[in-house]
N, CA, C and O atoms as a Tripos MOL2 file, in Angstrom:
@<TRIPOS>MOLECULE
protein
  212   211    53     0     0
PROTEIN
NO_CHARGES

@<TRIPOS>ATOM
      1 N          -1.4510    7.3630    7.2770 N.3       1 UNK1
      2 CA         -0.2720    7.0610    6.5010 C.3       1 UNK1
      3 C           0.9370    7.7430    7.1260 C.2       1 UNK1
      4 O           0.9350    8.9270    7.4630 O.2       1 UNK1
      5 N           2.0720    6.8330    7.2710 N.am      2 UNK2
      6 CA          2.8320    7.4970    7.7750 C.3       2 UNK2
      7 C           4.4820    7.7170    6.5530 C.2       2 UNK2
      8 O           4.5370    7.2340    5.4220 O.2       2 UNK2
      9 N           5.3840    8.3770    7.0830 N.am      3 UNK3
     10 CA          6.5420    8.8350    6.8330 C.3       3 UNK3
     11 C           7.8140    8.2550    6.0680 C.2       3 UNK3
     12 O           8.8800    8.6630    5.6090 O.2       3 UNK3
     13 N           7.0440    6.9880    6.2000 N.am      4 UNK4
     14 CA          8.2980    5.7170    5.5980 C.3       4 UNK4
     15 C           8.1350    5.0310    4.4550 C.2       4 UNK4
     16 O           7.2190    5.2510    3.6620 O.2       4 UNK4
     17 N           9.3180    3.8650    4.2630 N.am      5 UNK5
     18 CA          9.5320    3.6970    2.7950 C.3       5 UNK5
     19 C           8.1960    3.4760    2.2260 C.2       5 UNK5
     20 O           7.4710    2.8780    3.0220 O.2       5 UNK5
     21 N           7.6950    3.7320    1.2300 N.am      6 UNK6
     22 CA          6.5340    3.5710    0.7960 C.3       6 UNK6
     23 C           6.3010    2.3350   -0.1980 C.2       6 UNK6
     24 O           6.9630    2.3510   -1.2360 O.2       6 UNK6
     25 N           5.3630    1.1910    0.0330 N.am      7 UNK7
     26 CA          5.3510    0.1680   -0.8480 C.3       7 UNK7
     27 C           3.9380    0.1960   -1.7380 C.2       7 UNK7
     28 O           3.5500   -0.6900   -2.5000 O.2       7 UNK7
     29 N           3.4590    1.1130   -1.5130 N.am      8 UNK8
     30 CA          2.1350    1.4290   -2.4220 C.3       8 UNK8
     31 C           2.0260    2.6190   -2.6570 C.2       8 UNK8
     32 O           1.6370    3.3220   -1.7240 O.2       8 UNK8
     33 N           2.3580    3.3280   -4.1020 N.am      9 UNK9
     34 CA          2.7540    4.8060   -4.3610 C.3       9 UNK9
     35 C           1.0910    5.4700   -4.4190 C.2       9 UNK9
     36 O           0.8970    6.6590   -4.1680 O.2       9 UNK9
     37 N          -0.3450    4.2680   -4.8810 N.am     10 UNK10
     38 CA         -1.4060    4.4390   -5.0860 C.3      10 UNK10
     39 C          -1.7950    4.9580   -3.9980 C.2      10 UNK10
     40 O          -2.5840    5.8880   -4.1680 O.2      10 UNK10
     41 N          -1.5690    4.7360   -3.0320 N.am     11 UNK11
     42 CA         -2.4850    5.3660   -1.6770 C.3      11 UNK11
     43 C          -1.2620    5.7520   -0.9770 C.2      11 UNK11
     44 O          -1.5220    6.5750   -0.1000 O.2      11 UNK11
     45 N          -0.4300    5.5530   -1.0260 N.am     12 UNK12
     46 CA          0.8890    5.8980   -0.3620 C.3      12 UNK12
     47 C           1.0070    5.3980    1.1350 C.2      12 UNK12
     48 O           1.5520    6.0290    2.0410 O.2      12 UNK12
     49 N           0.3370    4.0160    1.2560 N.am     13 UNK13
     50 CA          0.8060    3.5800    2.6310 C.3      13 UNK13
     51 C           2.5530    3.1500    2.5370 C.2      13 UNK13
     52 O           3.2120    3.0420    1.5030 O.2      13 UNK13
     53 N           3.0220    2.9580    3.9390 N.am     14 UNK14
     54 CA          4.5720    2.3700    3.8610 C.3      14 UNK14
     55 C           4.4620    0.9760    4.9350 C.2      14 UNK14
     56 O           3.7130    0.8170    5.8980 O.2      14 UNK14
     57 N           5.3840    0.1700    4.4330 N.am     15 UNK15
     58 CA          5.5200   -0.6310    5.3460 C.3      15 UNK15
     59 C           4.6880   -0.7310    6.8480 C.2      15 UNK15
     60 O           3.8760   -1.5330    7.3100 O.2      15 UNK15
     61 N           5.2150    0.2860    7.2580 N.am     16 UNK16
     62 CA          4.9810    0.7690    8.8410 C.3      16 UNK16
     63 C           3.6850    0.4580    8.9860 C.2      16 UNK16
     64 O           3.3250   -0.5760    9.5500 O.2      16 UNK16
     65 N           2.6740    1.5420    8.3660 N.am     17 UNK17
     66 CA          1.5350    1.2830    8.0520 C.3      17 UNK17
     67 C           0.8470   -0.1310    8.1020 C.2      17 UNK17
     68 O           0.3480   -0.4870    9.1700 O.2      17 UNK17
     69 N           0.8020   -0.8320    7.1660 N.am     18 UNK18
     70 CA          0.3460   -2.3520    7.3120 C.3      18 UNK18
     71 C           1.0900   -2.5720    8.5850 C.2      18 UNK18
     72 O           0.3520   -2.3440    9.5430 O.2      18 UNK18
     73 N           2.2280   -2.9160    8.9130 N.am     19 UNK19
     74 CA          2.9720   -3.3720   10.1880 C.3      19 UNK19
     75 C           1.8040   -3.2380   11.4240 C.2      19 UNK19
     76 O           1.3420   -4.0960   12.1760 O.2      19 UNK19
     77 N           1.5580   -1.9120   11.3100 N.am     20 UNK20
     78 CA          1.1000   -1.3650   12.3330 C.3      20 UNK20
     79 C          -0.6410   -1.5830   12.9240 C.2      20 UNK20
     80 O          -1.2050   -1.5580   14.0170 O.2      20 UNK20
     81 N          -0.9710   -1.7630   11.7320 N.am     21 UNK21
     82 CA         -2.6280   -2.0540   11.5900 C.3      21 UNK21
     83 C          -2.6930   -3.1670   11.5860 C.2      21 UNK21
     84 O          -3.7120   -3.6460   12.0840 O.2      21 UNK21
     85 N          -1.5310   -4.2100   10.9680 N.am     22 UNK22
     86 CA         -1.5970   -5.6680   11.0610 C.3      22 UNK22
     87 C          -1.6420   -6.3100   12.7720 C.2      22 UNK22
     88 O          -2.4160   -7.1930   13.1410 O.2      22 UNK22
     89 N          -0.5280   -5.5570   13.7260 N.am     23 UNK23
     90 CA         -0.4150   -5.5560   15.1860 C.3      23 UNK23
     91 C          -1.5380   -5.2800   15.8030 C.2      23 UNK23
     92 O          -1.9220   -6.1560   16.5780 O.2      23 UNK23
     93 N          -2.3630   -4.0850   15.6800 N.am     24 UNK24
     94 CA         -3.7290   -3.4340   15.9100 C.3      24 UNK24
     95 C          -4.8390   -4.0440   15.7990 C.2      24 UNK24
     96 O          -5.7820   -4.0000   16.5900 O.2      24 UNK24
     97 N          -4.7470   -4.7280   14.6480 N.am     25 UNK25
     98 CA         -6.1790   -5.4410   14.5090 C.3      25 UNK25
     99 C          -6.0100   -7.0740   14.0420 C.2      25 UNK25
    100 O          -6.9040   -7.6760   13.4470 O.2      25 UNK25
    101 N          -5.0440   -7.5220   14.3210 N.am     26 UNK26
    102 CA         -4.5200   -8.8180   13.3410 C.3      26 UNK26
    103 C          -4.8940   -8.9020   12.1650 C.2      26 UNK26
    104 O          -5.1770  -10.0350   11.7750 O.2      26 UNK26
    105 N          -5.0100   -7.8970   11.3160 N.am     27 UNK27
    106 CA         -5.6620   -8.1030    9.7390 C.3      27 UNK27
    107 C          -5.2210   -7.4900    9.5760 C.2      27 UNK27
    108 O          -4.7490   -6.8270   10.4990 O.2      27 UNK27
    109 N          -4.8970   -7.0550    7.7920 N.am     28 UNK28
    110 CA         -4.6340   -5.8560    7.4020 C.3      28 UNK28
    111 C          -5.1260   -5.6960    5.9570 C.2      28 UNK28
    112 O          -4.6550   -6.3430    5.0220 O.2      28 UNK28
    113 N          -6.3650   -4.5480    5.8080 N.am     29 UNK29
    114 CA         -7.1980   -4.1660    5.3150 C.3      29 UNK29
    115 C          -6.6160   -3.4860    4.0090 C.2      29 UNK29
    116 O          -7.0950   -3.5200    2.8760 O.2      29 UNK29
    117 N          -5.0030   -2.6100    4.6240 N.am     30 UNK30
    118 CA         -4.6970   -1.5410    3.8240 C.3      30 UNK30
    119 C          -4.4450   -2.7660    2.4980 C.2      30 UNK30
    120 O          -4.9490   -2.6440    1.3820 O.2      30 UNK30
    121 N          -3.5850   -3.8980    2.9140 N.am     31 UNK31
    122 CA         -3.3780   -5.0300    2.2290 C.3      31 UNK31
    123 C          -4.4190   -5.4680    1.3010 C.2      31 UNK31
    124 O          -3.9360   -5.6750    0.1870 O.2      31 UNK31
    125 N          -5.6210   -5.6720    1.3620 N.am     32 UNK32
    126 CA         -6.6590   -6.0350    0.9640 C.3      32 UNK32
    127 C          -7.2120   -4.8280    0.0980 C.2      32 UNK32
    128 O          -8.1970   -5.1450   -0.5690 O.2      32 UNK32
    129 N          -6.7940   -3.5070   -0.0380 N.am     33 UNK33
    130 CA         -7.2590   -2.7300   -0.3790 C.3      33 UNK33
    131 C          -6.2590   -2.1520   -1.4690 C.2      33 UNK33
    132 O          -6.6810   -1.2980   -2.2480 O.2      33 UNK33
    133 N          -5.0150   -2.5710   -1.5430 N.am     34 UNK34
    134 CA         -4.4370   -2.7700   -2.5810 C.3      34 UNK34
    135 C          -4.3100   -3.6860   -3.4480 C.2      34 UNK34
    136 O          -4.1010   -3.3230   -4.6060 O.2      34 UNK34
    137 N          -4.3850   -4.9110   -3.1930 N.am     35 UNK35
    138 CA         -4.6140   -5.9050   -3.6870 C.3      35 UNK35
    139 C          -6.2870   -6.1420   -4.6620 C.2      35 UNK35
    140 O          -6.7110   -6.8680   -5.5620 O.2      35 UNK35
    141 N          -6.7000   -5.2190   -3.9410 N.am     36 UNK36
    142 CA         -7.7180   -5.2960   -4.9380 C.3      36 UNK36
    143 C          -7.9240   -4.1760   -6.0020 C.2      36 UNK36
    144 O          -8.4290   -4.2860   -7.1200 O.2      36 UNK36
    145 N          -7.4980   -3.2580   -5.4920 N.am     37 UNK37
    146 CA         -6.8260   -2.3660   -6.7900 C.3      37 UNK37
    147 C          -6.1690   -2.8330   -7.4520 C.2      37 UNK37
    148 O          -6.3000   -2.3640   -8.5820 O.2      37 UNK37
    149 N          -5.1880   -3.8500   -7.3650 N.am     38 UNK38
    150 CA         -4.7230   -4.5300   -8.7030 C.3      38 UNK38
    151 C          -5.1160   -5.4440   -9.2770 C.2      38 UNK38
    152 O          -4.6800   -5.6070  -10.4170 O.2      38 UNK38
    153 N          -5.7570   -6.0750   -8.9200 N.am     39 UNK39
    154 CA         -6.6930   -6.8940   -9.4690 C.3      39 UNK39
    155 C          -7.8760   -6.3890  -10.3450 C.2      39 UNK39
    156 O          -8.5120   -7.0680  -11.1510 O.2      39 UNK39
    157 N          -8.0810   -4.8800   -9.9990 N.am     40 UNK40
    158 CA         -9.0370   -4.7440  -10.6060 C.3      40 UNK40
    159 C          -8.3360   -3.3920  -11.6480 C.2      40 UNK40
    160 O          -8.8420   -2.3400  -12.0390 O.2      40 UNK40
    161 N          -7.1840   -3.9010  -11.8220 N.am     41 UNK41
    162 CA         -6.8820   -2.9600  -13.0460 C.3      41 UNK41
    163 C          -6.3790   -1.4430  -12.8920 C.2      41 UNK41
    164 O          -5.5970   -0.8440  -13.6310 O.2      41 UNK41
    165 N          -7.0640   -0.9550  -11.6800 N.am     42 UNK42
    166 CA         -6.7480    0.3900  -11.2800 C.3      42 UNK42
    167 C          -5.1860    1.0830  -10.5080 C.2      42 UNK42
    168 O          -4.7450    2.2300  -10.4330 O.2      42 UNK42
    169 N          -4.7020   -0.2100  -10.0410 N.am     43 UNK43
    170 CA         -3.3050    0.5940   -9.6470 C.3      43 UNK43
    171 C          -2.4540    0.8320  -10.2600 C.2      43 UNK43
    172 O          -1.9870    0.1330  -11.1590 O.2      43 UNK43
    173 N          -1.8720    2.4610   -9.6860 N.am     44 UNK44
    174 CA         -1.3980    3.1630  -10.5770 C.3      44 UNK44
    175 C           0.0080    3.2390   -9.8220 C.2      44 UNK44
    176 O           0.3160    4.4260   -9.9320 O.2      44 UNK44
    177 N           0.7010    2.7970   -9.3380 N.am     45 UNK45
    178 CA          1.7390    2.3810   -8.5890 C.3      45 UNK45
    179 C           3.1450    2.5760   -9.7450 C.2      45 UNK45
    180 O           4.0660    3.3720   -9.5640 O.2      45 UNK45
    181 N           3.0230    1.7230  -10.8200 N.am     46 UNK46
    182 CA          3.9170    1.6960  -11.9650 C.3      46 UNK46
    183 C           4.0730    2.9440  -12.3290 C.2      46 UNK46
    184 O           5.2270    3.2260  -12.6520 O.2      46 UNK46
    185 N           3.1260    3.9780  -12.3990 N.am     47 UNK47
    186 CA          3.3660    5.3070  -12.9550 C.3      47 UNK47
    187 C           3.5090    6.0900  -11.4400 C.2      47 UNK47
    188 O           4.2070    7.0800  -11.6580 O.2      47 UNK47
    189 N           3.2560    6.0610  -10.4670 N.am     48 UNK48
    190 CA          3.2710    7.3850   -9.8110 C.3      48 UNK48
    191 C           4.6950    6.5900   -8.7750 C.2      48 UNK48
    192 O           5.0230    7.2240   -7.7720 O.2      48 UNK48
    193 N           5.3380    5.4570   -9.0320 N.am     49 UNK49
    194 CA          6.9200    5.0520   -8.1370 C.3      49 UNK49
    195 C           7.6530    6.3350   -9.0200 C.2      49 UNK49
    196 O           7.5350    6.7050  -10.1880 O.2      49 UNK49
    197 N           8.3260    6.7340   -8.0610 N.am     50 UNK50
    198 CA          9.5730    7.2220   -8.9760 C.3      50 UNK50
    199 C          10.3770    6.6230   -9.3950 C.2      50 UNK50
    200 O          10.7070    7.0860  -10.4870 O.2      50 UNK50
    201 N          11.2940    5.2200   -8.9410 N.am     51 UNK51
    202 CA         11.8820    4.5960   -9.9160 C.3      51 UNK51
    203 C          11.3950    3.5950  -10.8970 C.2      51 UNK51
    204 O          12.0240    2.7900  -11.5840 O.2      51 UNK51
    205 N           9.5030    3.9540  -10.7500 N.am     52 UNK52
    206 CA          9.2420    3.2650  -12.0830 C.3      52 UNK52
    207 C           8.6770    1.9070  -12.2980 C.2      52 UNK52
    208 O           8.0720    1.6070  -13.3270 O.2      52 UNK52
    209 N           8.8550    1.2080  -11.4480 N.am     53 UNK53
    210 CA          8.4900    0.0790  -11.0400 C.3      53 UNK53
    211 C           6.8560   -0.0800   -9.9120 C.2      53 UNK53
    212 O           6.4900   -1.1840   -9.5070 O.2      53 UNK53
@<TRIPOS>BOND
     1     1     2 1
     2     2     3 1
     3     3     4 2
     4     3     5 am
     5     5     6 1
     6     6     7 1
     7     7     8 2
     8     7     9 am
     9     9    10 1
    10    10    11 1
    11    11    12 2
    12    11    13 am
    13    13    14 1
    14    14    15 1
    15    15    16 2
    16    15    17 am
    17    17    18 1
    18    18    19 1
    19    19    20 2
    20    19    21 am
    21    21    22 1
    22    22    23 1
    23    23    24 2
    24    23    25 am
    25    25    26 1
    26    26    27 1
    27    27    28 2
    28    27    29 am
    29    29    30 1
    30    30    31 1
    31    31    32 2
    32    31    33 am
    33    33    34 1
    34    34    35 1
    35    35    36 2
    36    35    37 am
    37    37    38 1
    38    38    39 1
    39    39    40 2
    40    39    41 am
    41    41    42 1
    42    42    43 1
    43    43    44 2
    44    43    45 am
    45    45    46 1
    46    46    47 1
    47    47    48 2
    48    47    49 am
    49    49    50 1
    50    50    51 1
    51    51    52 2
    52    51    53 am
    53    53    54 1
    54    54    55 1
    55    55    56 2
    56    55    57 am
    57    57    58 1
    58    58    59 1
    59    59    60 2
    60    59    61 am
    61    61    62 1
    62    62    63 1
    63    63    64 2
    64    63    65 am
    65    65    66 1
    66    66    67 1
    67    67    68 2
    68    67    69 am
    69    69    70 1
    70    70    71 1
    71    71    72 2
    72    71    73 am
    73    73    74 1
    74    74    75 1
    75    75    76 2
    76    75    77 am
    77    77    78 1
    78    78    79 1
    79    79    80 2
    80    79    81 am
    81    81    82 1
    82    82    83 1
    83    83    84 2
    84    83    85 am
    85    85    86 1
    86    86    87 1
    87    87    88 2
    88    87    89 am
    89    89    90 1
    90    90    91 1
    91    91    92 2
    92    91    93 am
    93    93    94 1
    94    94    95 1
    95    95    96 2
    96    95    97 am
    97    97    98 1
    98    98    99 1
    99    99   100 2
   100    99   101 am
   101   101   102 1
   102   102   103 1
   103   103   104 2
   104   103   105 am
   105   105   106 1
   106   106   107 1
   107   107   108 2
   108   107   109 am
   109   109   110 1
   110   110   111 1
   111   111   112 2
   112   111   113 am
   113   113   114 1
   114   114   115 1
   115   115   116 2
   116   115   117 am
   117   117   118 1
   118   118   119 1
   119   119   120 2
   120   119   121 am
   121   121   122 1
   122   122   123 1
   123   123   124 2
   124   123   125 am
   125   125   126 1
   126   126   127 1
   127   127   128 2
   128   127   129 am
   129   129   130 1
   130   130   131 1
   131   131   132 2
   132   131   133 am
   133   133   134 1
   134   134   135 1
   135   135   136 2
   136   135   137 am
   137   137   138 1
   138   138   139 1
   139   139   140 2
   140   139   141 am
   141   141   142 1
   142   142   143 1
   143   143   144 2
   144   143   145 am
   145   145   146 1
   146   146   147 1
   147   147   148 2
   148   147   149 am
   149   149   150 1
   150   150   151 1
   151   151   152 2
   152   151   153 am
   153   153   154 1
   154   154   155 1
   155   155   156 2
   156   155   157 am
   157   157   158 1
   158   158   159 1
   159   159   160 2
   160   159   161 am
   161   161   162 1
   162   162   163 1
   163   163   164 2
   164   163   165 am
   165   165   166 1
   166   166   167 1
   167   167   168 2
   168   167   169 am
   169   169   170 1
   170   170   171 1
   171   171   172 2
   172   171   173 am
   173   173   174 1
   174   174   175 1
   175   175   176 2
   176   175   177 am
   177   177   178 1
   178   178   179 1
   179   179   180 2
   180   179   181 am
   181   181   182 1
   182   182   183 1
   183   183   184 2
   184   183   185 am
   185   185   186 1
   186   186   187 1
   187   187   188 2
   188   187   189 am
   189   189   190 1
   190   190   191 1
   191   191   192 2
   192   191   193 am
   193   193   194 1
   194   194   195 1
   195   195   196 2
   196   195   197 am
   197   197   198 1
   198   198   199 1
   199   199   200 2
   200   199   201 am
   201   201   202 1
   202   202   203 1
   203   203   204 2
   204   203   205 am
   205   205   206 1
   206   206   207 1
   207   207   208 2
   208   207   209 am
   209   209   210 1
   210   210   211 1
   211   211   212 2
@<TRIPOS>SUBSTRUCTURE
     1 UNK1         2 RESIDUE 1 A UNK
     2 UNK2         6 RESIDUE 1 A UNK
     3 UNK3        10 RESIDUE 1 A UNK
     4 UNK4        14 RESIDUE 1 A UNK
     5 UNK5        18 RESIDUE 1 A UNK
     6 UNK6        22 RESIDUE 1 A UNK
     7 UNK7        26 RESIDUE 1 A UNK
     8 UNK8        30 RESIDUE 1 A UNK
     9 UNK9        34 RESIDUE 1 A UNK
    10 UNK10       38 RESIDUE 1 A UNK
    11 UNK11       42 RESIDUE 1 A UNK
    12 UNK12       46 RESIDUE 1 A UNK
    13 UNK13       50 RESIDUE 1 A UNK
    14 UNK14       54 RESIDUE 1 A UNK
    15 UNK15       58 RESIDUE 1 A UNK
    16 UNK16       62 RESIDUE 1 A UNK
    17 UNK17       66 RESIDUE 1 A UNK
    18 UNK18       70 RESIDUE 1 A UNK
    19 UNK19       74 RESIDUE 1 A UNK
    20 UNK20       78 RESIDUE 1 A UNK
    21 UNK21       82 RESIDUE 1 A UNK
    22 UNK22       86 RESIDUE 1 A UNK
    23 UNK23       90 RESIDUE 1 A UNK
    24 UNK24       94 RESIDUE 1 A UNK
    25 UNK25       98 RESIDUE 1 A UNK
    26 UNK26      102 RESIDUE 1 A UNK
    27 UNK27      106 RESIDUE 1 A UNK
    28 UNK28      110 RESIDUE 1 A UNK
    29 UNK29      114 RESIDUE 1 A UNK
    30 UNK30      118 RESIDUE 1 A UNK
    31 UNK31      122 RESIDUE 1 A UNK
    32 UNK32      126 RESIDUE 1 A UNK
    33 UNK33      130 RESIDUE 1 A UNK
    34 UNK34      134 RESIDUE 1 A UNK
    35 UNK35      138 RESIDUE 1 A UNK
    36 UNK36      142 RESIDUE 1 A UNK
    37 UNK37      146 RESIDUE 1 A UNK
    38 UNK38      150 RESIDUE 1 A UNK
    39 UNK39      154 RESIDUE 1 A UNK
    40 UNK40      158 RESIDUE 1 A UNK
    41 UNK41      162 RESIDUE 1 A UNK
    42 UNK42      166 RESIDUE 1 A UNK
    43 UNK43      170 RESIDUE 1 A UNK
    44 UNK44      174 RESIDUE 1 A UNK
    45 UNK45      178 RESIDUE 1 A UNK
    46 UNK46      182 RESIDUE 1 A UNK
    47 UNK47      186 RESIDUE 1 A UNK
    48 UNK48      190 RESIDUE 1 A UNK
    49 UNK49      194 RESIDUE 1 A UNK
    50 UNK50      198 RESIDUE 1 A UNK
    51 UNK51      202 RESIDUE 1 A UNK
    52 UNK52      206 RESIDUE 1 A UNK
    53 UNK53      210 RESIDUE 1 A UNK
């Protein structure tokens, strides 16, 4: 995980992150691994953003 804007407060990947693993491996897992945290009820993103969202 790196340093930048962060679009998943649950695991705290940022942009960059997917960007980067998406280039690396043409997939991106981190993607798939949030996405299924919300799907399955568990992301906690809404409470741990600081502005809330």
């Amino acid at each position: 995980m790196t340093e930048g804007r962060l679009v998943c407060y649950c695991f705290g990947y940022s942009r960059e992150d997917i960007e980067k693993e998406y280039l690396v491996t043409g997939r991106s897992a981190i993607l798939v691994k949030i996405l299924s945290s919300k799907n399955a009820g568990t992301c906690e993103c809404a409470a741990k953003n600081p502005s809330g969202t």
